[in-house]
C-alpha positions in Angstrom: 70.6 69.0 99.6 67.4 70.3 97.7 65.8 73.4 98.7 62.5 72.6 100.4 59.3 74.6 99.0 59.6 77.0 102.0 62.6 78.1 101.5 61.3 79.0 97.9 58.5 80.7 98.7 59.5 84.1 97.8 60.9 83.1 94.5 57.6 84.0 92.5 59.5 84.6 89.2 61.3 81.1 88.4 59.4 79.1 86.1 56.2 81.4 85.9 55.3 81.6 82.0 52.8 84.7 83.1 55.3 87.1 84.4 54.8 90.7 83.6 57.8 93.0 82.1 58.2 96.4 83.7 58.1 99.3 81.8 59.5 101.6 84.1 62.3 101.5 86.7 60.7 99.0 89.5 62.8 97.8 92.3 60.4 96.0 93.5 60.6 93.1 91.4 63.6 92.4 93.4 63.6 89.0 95.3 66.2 87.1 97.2 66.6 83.7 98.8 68.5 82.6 101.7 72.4 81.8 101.5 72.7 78.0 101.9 76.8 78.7 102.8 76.7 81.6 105.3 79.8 80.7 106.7 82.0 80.7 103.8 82.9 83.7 101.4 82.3 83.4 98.0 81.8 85.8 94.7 78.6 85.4 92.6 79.6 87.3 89.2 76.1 88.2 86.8 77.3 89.1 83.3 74.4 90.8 82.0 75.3 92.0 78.4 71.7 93.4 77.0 71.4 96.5 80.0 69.6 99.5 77.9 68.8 103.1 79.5 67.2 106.2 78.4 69.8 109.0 78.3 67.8 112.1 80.6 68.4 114.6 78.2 68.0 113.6 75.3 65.8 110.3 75.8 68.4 108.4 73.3 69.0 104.7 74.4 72.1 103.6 76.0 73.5 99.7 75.6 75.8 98.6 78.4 76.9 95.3 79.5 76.8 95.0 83.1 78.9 93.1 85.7 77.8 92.2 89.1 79.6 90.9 91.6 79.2 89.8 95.1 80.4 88.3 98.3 76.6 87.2 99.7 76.1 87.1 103.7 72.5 85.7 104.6 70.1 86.3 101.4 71.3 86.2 97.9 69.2 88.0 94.3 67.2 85.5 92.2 68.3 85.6 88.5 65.5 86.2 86.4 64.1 88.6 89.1 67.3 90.3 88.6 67.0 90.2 84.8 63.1 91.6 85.3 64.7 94.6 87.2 67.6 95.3 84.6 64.9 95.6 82.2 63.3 97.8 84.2 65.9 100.1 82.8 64.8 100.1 79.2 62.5 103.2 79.9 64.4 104.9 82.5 66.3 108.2 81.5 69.0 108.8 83.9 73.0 108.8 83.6 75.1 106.1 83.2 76.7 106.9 86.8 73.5 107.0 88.1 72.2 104.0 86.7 75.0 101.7 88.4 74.9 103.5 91.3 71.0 102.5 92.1 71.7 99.5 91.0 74.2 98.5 93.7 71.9 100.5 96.1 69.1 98.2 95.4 71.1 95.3 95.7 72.4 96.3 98.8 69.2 97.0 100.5 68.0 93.6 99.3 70.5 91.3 100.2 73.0 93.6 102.5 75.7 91.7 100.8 79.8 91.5 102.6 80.4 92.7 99.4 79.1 94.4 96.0 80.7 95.7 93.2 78.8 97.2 90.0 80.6 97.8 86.5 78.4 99.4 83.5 80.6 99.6 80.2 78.7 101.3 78.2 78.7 101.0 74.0 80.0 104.6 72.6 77.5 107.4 71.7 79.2 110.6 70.2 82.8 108.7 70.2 82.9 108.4 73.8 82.2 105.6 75.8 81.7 105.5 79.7 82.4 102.9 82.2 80.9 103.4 85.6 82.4 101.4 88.0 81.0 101.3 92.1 81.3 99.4 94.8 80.4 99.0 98.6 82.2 96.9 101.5 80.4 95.8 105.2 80.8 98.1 107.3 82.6 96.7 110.1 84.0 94.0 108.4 87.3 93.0 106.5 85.5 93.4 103.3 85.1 97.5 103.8 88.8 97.7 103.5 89.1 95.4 100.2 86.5 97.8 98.8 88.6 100.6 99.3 91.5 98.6 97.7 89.5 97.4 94.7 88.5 101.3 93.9 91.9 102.8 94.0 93.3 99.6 91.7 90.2 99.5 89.9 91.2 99.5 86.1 94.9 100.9 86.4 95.8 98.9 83.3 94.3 99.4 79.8 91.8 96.9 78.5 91.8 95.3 74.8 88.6 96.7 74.1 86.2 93.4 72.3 82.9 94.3 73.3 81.9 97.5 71.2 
């Protein structure tokens, strides 16, 4: 079953050969489309392995690669709208915390998902690398409890480190 042209009609970004990069953080290029499968509970993952910041001190870049993942409930985030916002980034100087934290902040006040979960692992500057990890259940609903489950299990078990 095809998506009819109203159901895209906020989904400006797809296919446009004219669209605009931000240069500064811009939640507002931010766009969602309705969940086809309300009913059932699914993950939507967004491996997004090019993520650059601006450290806030020192304006140095920092290279992350970022997972998303998500239980959706009525909208979902359009891809390249998502890939327009993570640019977004490039020129924005905050902390790597801070970075994933508005991230899933965004996302939640865009799509007010069941269930979010944000993961920056960052490349090392200095010899230290940092790995940010958030994430938000419903309020309310079974998915509150499995974020507070995921946080307290969340990387108990040392990773073979491949991607820096």
């Amino acid at each position: 079953m095809s998506r009819t042209k109203e159901e895209m009609k906020d989904v400006t970004f797809l296919g446009n050969q004219n669209t605009k990069y931000p240069t500064d953080y811009d939640p507002s290029v931010l766009q969602s489309f309705d969940n086809k499968h309300p009913g059932r509970e699914y993950f939507v993952k967004f491996n997004c392995p090019e993520f650059t910041s601006l450290c806030p001190i020192t304006g140095q870049p920092d290279f992350a690669t970022v997972y998303i993942s998500y239980v959706p409930n009525i909208k979902m985030v359009e891809s390249k709208s998502l890939k327009l916002y993570l640019f977004s980034f490039r020129n924005h100087g905050d902390f790597h915390e801070d970075c994933m934290n508005i991230i899933m902040n965004d996302l939640i006040k865009l799509m007010d998902p069941l269930y979010i979960e944000v993961w920056g692992k960052f490349t090392p500057r200095g010899g230290i690398s940092i790995d940010p990890y958030c994430n938000y259940g419903k309020k309310g609903t079974r998915w509150e409890e499995v974020a507070w489950q995921r946080l307290t299990h969340h990387d108990l078990y040392p990773e073979k480190v491949d991607n820096r």
